[in-house]
C-alpha positions in Angstrom: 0.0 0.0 0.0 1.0 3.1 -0.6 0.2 6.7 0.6 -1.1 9.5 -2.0 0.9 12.7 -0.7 0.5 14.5 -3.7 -3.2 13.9 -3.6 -3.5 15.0 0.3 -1.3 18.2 -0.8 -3.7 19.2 -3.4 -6.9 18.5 -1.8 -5.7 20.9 1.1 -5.3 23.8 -1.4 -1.8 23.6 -2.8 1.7 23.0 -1.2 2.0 26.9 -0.3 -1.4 26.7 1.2 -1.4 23.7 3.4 2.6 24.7 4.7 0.7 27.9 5.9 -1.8 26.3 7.5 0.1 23.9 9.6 2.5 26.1 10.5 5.4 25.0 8.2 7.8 26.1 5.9 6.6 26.3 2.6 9.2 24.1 0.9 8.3 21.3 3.5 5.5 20.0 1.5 7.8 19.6 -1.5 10.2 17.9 0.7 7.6 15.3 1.8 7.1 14.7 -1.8 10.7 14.0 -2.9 11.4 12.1 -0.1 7.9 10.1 -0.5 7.5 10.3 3.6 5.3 12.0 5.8 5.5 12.4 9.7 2.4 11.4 11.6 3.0 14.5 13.6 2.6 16.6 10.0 -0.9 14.1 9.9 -2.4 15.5 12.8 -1.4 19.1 12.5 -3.1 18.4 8.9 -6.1 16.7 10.4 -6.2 19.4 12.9 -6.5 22.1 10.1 -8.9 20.1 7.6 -10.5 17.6 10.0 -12.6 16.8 7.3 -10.4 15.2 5.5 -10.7 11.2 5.7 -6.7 10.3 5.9 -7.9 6.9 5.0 -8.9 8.0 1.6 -5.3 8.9 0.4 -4.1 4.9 1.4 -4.1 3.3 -2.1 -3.3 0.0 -2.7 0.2 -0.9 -4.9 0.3 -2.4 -8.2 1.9 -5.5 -6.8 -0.8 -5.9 -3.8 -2.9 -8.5 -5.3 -6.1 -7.2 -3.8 -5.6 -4.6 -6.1 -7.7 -5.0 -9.0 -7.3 -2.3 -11.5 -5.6 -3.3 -14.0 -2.4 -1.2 -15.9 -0.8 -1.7 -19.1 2.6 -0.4 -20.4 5.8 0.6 -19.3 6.5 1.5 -15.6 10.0 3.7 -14.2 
């Protein structure tokens, strides 16, 4: 499984946006990205700012978990 951070960053309004929010410098959201890691402390400063948001919705499963069912063709890297 993986987590969708790009996603979550969008849906809060934009990198800029969401590092204002919680209180954060405004390259940390890029840095999250690059790295492909999130903090559960960022998490719950997000879910404290946006407590609608449903964290589960931005677990997605991987292309090699085989409860996955969607199927993908062509080149992957």
């Amino acid at each position: 499984m993986t987590f969708n951070i790009q996603r979550l960053i969008d849906d809060c309004g934009g990198p800029a946006k969401l590092a204002e929010a919680i209180g954060v410098s405004r390259t940390s959201p890029y840095r999250w990205l690059k790295q492909n890691m999130l903090s559960s402390r960022v998490l719950v400063k997000i879910k404290g700012q946006y407590p609608e948001l449903k964290i589960d919705d931005y677990i997605e499963r991987g292309f090699d978990d085989p409860r996955n069912t969607e199927r993908r063709t062509g080149i992957s890297g």
